[in-house]
C-alpha positions as CSV (number, residue, x, y, z in Angstrom):
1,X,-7.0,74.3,-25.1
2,X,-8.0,71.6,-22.6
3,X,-10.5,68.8,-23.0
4,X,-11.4,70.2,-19.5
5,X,-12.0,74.0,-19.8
6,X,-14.6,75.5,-18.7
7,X,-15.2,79.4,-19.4
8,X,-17.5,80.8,-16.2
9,X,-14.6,78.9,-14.4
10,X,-11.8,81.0,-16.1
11,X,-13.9,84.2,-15.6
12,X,-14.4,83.6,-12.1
13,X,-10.6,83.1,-11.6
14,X,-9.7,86.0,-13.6
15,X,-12.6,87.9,-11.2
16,X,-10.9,87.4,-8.2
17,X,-7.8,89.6,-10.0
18,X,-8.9,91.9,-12.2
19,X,-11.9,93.9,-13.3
20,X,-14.7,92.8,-15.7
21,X,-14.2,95.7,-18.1
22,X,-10.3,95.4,-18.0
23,X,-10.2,91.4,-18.6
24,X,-12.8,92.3,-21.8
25,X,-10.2,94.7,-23.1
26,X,-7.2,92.0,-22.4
27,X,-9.4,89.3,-24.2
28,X,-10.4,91.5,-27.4
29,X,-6.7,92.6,-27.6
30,X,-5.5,88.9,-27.7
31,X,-8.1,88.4,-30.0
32,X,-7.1,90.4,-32.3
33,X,-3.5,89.0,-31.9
34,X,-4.3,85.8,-32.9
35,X,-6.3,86.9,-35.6
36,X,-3.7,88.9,-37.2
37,X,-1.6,85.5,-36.2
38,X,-3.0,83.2,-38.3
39,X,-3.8,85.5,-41.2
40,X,-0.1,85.7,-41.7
41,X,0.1,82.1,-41.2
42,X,-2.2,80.8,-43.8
43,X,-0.5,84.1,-46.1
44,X,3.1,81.9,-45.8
45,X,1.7,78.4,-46.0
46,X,-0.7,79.4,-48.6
47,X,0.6,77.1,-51.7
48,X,0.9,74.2,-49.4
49,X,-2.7,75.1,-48.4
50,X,-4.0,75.2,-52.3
51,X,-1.6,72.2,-53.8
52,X,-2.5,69.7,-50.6
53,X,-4.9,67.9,-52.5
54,X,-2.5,67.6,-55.6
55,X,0.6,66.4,-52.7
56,X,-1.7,63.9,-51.4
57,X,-2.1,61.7,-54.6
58,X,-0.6,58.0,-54.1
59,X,-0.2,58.4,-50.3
60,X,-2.3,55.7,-50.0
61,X,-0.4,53.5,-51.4
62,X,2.6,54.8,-49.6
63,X,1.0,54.0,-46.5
64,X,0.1,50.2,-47.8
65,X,3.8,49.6,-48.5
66,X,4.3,50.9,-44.8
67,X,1.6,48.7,-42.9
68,X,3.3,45.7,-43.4
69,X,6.8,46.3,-41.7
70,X,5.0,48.6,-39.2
71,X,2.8,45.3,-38.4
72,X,6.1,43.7,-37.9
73,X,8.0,45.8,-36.2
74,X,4.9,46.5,-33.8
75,X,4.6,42.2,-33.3
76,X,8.1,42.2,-32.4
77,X,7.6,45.7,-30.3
78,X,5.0,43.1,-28.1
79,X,6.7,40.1,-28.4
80,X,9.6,41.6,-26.6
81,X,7.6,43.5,-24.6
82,X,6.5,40.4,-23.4
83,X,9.8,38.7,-22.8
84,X,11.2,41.7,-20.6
85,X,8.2,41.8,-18.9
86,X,8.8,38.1,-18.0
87,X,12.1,38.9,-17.1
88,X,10.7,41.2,-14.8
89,X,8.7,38.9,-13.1
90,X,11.6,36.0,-12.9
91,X,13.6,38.8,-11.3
92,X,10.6,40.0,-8.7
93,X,10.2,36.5,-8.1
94,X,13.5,35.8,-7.5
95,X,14.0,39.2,-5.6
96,X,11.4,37.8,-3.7
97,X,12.8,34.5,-3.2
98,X,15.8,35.9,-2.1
99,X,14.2,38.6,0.4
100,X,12.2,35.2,1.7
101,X,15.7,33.4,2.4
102,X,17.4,36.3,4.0
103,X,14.0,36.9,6.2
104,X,14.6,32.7,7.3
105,X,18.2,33.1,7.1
106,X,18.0,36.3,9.5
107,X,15.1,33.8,11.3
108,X,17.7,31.7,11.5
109,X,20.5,33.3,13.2
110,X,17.8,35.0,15.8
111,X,16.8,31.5,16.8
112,X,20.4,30.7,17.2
113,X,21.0,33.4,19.3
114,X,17.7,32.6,21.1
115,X,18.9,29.3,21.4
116,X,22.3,30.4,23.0
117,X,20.4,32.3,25.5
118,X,17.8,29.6,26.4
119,X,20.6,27.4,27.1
120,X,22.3,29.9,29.2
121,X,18.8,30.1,30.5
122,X,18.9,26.4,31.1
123,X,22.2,26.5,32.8
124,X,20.9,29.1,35.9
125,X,17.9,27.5,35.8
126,X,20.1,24.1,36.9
127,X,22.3,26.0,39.5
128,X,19.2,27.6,40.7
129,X,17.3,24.4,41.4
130,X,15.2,24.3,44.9
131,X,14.8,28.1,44.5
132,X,11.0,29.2,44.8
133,X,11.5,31.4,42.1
134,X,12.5,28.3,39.4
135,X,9.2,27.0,40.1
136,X,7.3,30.3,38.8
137,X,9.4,30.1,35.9
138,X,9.5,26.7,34.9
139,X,6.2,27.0,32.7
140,X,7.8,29.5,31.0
141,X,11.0,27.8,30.3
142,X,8.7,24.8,29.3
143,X,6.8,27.2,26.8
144,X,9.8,28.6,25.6
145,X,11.4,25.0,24.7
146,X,8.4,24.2,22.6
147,X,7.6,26.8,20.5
148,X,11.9,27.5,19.9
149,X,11.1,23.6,18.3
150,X,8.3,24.4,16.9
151,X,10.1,27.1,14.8
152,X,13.2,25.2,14.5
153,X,11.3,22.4,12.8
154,X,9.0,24.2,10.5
155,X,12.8,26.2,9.7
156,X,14.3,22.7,9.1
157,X,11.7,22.1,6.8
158,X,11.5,24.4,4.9
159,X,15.1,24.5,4.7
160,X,15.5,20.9,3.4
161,X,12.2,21.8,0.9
162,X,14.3,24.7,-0.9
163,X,17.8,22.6,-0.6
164,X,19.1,26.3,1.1
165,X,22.5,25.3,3.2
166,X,22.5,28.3,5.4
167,X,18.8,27.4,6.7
168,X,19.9,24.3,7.4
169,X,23.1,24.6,9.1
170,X,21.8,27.2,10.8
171,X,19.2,25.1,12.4
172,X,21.1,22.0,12.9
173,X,23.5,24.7,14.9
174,X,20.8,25.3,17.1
175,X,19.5,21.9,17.8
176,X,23.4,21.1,18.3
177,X,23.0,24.1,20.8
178,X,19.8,23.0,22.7
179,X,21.2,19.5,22.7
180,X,18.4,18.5,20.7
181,X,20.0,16.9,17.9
182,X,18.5,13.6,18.2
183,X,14.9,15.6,17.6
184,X,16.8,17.1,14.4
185,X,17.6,13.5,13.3
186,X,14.3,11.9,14.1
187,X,12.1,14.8,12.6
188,X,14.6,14.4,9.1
189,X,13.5,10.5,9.5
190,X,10.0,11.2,9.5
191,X,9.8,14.0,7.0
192,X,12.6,13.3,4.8
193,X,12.8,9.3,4.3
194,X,9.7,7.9,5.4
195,X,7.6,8.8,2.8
196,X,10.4,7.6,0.3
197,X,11.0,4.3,2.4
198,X,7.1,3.8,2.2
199,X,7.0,4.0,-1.1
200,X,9.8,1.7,-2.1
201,X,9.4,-0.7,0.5
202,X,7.1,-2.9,-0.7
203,X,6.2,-6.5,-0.7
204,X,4.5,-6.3,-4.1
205,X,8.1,-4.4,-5.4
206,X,10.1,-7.5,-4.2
207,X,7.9,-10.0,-5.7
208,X,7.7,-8.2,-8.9
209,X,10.6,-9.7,-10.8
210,X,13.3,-12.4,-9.8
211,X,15.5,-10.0,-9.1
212,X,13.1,-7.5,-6.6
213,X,14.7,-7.6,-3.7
214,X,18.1,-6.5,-5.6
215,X,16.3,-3.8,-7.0
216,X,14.5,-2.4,-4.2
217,X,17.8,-2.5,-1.9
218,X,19.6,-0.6,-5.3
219,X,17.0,1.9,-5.1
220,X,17.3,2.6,-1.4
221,X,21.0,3.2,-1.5
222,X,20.4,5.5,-4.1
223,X,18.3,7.5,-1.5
224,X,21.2,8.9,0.2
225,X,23.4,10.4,-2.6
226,X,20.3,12.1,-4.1
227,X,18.2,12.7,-0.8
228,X,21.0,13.9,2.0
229,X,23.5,15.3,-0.1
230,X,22.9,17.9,1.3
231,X,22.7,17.2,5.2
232,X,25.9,15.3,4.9
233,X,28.0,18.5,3.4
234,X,26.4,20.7,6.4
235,X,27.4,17.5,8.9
236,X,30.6,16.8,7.2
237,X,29.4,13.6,5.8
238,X,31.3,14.3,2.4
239,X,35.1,15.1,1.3
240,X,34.3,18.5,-0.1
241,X,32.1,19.4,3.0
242,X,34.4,22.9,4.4
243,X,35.7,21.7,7.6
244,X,34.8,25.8,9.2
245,X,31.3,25.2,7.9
246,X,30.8,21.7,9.7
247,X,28.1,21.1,11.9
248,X,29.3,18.4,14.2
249,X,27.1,15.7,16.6
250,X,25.1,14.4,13.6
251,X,24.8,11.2,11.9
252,X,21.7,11.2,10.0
253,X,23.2,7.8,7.8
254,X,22.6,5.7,11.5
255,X,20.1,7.6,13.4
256,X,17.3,8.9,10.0
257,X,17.9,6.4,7.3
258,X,18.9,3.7,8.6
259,X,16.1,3.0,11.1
260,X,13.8,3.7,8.7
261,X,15.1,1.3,7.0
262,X,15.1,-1.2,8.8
263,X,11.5,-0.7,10.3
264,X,10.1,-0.7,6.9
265,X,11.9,-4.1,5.8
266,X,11.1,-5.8,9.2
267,X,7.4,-4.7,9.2
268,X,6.3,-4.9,5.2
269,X,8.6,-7.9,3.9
270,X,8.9,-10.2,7.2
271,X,8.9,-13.5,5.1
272,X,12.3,-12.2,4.1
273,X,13.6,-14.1,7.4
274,X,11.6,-17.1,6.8
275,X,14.3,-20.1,6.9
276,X,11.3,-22.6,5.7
277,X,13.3,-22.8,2.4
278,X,17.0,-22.9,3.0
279,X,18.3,-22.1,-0.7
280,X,15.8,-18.9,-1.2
281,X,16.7,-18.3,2.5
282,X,20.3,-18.4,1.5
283,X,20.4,-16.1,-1.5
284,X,17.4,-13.1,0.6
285,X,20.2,-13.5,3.4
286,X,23.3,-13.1,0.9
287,X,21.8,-10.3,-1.1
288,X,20.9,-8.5,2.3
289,X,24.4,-8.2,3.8
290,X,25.6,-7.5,0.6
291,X,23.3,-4.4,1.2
292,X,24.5,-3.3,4.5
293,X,27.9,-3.8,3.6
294,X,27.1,-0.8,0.8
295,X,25.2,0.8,2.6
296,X,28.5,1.2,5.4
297,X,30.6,2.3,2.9
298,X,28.1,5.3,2.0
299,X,29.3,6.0,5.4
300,X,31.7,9.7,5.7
301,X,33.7,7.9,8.3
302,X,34.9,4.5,10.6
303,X,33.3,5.9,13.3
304,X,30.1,6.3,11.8
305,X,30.6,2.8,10.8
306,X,31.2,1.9,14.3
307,X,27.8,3.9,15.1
308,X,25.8,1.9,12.6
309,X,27.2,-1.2,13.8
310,X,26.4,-0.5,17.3
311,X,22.7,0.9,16.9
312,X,20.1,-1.1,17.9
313,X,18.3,-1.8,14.5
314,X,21.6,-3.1,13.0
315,X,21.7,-5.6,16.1
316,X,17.7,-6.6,15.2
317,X,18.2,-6.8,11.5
318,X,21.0,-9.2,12.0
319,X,18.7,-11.0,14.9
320,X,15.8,-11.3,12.7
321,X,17.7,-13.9,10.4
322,X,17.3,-17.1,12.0
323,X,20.3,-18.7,11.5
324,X,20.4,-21.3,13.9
325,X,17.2,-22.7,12.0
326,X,18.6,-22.4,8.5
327,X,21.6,-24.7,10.2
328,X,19.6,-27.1,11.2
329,X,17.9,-27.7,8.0
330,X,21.4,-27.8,6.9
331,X,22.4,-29.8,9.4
332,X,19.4,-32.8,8.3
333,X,20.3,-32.9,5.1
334,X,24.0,-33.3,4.9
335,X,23.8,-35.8,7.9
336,X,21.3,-37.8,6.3
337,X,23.0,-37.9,2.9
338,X,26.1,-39.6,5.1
339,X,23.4,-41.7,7.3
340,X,22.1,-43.5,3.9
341,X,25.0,-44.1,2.5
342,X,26.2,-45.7,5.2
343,X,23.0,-47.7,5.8
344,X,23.8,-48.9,2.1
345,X,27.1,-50.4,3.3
346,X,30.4,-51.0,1.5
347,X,29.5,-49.7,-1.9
348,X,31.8,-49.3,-4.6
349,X,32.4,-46.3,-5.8
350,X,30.9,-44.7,-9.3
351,X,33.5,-45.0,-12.2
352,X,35.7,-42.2,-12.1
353,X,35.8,-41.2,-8.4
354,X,38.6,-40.5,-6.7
355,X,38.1,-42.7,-3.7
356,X,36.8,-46.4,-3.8
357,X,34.1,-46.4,-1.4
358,X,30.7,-44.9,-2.1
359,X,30.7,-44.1,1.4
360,X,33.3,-42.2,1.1
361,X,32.8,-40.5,-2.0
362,X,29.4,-39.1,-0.2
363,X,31.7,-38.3,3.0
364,X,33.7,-35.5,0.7
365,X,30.6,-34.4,-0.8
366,X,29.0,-33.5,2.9
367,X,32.1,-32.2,3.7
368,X,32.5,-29.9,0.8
369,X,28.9,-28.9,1.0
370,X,29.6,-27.8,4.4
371,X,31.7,-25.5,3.1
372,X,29.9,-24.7,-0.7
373,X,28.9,-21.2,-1.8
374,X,25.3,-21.7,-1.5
375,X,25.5,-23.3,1.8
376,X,27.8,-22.0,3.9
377,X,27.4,-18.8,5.9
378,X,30.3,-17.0,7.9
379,X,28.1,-16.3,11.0
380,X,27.6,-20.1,10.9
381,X,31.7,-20.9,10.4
382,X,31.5,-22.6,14.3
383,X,28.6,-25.1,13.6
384,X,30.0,-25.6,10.1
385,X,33.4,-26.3,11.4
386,X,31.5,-28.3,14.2
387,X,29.8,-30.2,11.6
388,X,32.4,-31.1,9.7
389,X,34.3,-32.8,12.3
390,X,31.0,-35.0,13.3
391,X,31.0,-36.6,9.4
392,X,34.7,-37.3,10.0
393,X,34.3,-38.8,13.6
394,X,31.1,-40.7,12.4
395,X,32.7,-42.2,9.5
396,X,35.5,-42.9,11.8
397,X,32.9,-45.2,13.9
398,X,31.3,-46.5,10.7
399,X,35.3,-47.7,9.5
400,X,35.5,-49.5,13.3
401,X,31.8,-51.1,13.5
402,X,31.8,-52.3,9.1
403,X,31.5,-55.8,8.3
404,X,34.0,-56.4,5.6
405,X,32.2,-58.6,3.0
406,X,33.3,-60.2,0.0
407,X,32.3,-57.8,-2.7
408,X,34.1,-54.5,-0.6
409,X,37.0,-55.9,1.6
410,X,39.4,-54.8,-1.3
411,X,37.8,-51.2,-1.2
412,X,40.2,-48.8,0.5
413,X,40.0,-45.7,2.2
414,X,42.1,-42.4,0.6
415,X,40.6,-39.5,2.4
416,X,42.4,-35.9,1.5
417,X,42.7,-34.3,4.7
418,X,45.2,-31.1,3.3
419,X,42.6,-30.5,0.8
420,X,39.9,-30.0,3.7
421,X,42.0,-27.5,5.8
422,X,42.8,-25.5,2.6
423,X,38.9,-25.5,2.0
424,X,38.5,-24.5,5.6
425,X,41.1,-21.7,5.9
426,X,39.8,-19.8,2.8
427,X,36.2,-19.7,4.5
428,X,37.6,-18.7,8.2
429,X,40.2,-16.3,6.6
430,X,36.7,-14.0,4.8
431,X,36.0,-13.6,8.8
432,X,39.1,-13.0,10.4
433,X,40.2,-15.8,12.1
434,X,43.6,-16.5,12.2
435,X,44.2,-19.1,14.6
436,X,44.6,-21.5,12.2
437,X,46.9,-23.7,14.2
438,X,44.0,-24.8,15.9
439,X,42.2,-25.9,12.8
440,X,45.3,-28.1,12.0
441,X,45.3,-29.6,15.3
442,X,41.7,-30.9,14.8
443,X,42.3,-31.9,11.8
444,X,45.3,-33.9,12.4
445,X,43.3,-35.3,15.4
446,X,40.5,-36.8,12.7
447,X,43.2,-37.9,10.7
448,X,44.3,-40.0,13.4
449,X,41.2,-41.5,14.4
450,X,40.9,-42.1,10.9
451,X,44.6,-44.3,10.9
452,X,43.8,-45.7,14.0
453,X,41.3,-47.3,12.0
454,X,43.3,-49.2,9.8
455,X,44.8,-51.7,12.6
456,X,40.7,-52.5,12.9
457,X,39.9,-53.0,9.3
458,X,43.2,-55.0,8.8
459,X,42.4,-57.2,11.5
460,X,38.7,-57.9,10.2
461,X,40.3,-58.1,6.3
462,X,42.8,-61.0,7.7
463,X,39.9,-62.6,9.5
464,X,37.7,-62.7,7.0
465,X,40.1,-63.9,4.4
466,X,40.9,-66.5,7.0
467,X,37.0,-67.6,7.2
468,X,36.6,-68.1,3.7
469,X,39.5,-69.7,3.4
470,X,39.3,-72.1,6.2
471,X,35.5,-73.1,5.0
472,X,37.1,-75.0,2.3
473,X,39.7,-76.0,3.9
474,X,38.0,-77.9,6.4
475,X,36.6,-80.1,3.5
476,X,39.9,-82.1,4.4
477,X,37.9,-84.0,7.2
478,X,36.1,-85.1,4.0
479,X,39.0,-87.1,2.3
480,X,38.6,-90.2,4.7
481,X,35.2,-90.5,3.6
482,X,36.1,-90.4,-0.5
483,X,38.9,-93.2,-0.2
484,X,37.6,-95.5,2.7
485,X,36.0,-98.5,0.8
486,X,35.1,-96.5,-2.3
487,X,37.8,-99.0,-4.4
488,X,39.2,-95.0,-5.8
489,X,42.6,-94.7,-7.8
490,X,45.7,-94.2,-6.2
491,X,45.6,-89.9,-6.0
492,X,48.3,-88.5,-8.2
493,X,47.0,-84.3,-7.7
494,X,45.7,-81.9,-4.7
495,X,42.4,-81.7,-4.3
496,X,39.4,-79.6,-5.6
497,X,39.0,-77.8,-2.1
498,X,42.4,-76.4,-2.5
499,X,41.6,-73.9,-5.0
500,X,38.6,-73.0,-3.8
501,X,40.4,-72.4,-0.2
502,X,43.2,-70.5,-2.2
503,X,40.4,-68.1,-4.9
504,X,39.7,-65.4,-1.8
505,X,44.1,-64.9,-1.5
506,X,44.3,-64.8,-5.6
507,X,41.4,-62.3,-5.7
508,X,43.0,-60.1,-2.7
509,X,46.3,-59.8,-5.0
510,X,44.6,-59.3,-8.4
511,X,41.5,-56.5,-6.6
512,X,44.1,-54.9,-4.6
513,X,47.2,-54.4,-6.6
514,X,47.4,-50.4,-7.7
515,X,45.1,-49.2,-4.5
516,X,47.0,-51.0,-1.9
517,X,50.3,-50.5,-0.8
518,X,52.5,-54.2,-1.4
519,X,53.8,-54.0,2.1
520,X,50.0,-54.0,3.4
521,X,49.0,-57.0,1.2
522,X,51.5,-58.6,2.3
523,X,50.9,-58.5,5.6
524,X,47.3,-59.3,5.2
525,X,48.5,-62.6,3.1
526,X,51.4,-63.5,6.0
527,X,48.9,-63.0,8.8
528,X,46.0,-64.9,6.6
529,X,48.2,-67.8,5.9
530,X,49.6,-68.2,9.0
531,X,46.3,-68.7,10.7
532,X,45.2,-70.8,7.8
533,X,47.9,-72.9,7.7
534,X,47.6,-73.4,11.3
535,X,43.9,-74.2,11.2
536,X,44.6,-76.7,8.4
537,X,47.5,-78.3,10.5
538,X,44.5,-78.7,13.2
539,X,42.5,-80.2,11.1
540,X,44.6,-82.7,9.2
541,X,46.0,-83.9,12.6
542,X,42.5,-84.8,13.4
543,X,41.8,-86.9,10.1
544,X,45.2,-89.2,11.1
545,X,44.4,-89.6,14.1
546,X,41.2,-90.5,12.9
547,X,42.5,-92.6,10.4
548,X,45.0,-94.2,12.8
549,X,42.4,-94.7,15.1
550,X,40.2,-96.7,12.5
551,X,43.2,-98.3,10.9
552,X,43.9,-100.1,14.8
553,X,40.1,-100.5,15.5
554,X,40.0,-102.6,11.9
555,X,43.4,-104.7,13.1
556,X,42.1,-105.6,16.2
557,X,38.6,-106.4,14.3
558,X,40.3,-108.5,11.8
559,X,42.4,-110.7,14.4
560,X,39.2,-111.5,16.4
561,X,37.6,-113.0,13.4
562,X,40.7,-115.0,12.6
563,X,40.2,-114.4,9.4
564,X,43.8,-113.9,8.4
565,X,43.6,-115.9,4.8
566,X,41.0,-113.5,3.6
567,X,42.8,-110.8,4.8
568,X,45.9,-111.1,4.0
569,X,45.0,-111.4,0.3
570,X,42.6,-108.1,0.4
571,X,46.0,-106.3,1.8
572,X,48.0,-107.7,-1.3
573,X,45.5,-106.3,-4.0
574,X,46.9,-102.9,-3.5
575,X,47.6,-99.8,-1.4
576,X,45.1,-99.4,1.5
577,X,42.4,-96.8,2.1
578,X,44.1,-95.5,4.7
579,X,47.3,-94.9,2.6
580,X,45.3,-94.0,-0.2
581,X,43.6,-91.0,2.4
582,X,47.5,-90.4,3.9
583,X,48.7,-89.8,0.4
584,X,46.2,-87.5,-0.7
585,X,46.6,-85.1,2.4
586,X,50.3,-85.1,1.4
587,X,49.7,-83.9,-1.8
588,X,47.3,-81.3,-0.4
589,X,49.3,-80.2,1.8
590,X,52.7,-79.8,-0.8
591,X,50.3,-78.1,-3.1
592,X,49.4,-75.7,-0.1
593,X,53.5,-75.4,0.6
594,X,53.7,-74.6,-3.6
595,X,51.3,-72.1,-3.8
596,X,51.9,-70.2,-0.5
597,X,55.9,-70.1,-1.1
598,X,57.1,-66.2,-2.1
């Protein structure tokens, strides 16, 4: 019987199809059924009926034994109840998921069609222009145009957000088809890498650790494998990308990263360009192009290469590096390194260097610093190359203007111009030049100046050998004086002055010999000695005629007085002063003819 039933409502069913007295008898007759029913029931169950009490002992304990796996079996009954009701929801949600992409993806391919029609739309609306009627409809066009980008970009979005490629190309297609695809590029830009360019992009990142600006320009290439992986398989930006799949007319590498890029380095790091200190200047400029060159060949192709190299930011990164001022400290230092060494003169060189000058030795130094790792720059090859050939042309002036002295005029000059063009060519080969001809030419045109020193230098070496040999040799004016009524022996050697007037010749052979060639010191001692020797010859003619002149004055002296007697016995004692002075200029002068002979 039901929880529900209710008897006047059964009587007042049965009412409506049958009589009161005739349901009574159908009632008492069932009745009676049932009665008889169960009698015979309880008559074949009876035994169970009378032993249940006796069957029923230890079910108790039955039903113990049973709790305990039923407990289990109900735990696991829930737990995987649980689980498929998880499952269930994973799949809804997914189902869901997947009825929300195919709504955007259908989205998608209405706003493409849309779009195909708004640009036929566009294209009347051009051949219809001056017509009263394009002028109604303009608004409308106008409206239409804005909220087709609207929906395009909240599409793009949300596309990019769930990494769906069908979204995306789909709405990249109908940028392409709108000719907006420079919108598509900039909103990416904005959404997609600004906020991660912010964030990276830091001044306080940079000066973090030595090595910040290496790691913050490692962190933002790694922004475009794991950020636009999949806006350069849509755009073709990858190998694998399939080629019917392709949406062409996008570079988002050059127009959405890069720029951003760019604007974040020039705006929140800007003493990154400050040349104030050339070597930090030097290594932030090195690590940067060391950047874009990596970041290029992230690149899908030459011509987006070609793109990036041609965009505007590229051009202002590369402006923002003030070379020309990182030169010019440059340029200071190496010239004044030169300028002091050749205020300081004819130096020697330190022990061990290859050359003999000091000068010199600082010459290759500029010269090779011109050209150093941590100096030289490729954009800067022209004023490098420049510079170099001012230290060569200035020390070529230096060589012509020197005083040779006493302590350098043995010093030579060895300069190794081959070794300068092979240090040149490597450094103008890393940026493609190739005229290298020209180089030589410039080169050879230093090295000339250079030898067209020498004639110079070996004209001031003979004439200074010549001065300091001709001061002592002059001291032969001074032999008249030492004899002439001094009551001296009879000379029997050369003179004291000799030697001295001989010591610079001696030192010239003994400081030369090994660093100049035995032809050149030759010449210097032929030219020396012949303008000695002729100098000499000058001055000993003047002492005779001195002499002679004296020796006739004291004659004529003597044969006034009369004094003949006295005089004639002073002229017997022994050789006169005069002969004694004629005597000792011939030995001089045969010890001059010894020492001079080859």
């Amino acid at each position: 019987m039901k929880d529900d039933f209710d008897v006047d409502r059964f009587v007042a069913e049965c009412r409506k199809h049958v009589q009161l007295e005739q349901m009574r008898e159908d009632l008492e007759q069932y009745y009676r059924l049932l009665k008889t029913a169960m009698v015979e029931l309880i008559n074949k169950d009876y035994a169970d009926f009378v032993n249940l009490s006796t069957n029923l002992v230890g079910m108790d304990k039955a039903l113990n034994q049973l709790s305990v796996p039923l407990g289990q079996l109900r735990e696991e009954v829930l737990s995987l109840r649980s689980a498929v009701n998880e499952v269930i929801q994973a799949i809804d949600t997914q189902l869901s998921k997947q009825d929300d992409i195919q709504k955007k993806k259908v989205t998608g391919q209405i706003l493409e069609r849309i779009a195909t029609e708004f640009n036929q739309l566009q294209f009347h609306a051009v051949q219809s222009k001056g017509m009263p009627l394009l002028d109604k409809v303009r608004p409308r066009i106008a409206g239409i145009t804005a909220m087709l980008q609207q929906s395009l970009e909240g599409l793009l979005i949300q596309g990019l957000q769930t990494s769906n490629v069908d979204i995306v190309r789909h709405c990249l297609r109908t940028y392409a088809t709108i000719d907006k695809t420079r919108d598509a590029e900039a909103l990416v830009g904005q959404v997609l890498v600004k906020p991660y360019m912010d964030q990276v992009i830091t001044e306080q990142f940079v000066k973090s650790s030595p090595n910040g600006l290496q790691l913050m320009y490692a962190k933002l290439l790694e922004f475009v494998p794991h950020h636009c992986r999949l806006l350069r398989e849509v755009t073709g930006g990858t190998i694998s990308s399939d080629k019917a799949d392709i949406v062409p007319g996008y570079d988002f590498l050059v127009n959405s990263v890069w720029p951003e890029i760019i604007k974040g380095v020039e705006g929140r790091i800007p003493f990154l360009f400050n040349p104030g200190n050339p070597d930090a200047f030097y290594e932030r400029y090195c690590i940067s192009m060391d950047f874009v060159r990596k970041f290029e060949r992230q690149c899908g192709s030459q011509a987006s290469v070609k793109r990036l190299r041609a965009h505007a930011s590229y051009q202002s990164f590369h402006n923002k590096w003030n070379l020309p001022v990182y030169f010019q400290l440059r340029y200071k230092e190496i010239a004044a390194c030169l300028e002091n060494a050749i205020t300081e003169g004819l130096g020697a060189a330190p022990v061990g260097s290859r050359y003999r000058l000091q000068v010199t030795e600082v010459l290759w130094s500029c010269v090779c610093r011109c050209w150093a790792e941590h100096i030289y720059l490729p954009p800067l090859a022209h004023r490098f190359w420049k510079l170099t050939l001012q230290l060569l042309s200035r020390y070529a002036a230096f060589l012509t203007e020197v005083q040779i002295s006493l302590l350098s005029f043995s010093l030579l000059f060895r300069f190794q111009i081959p070794e300068i063009s092979e240090l040149i060519r490597e450094r103008l080969e890393g940026i493609g030049f190739k005229i290298f001809a020209l180089v030589s030419d410039a080169l050879e045109d230093s090295k000339s100046a250079l030898s067209g020193c020498i004639p110079t230098l070996s004209n001031r070496m003979t004439q200074h050998l010549t001065e300091r040999s001709v001061r002592f040799l002059k001291n032969a004016s001074e032999v008249p004086r030492l004899y002439r009524r001094t009551n001296k022996e009879v000379p029997t050697r050369a003179s004291a002055y000799m030697d001295n007037a001989l010591r610079p010749l001696h030192q010239l052979v003994t400081d030369s010999t090994g660093v100049v060639k035995d032809s050149i010191i030759q010449q210097w001692l032929r030219v020396t000695l012949s303008d000695c020797t002729h100098r000499y010859f000058e001055t000993i003619s003047d002492v005779l005629s001195s002499v002679k002149k004296m020796e006739e004055s004291l004659k004529r002296l003597k044969q006034a007085r009369k004094t003949a007697t006295t005089s004639t016995a002073g002229a017997n004692t022994g050789p006169s002063d005069d002969s004694k002075i004629r005597l000792q200029l011939a030995l001089d002068v045969e010890y001059l003819g010894e020492q001079v002979e080859p």
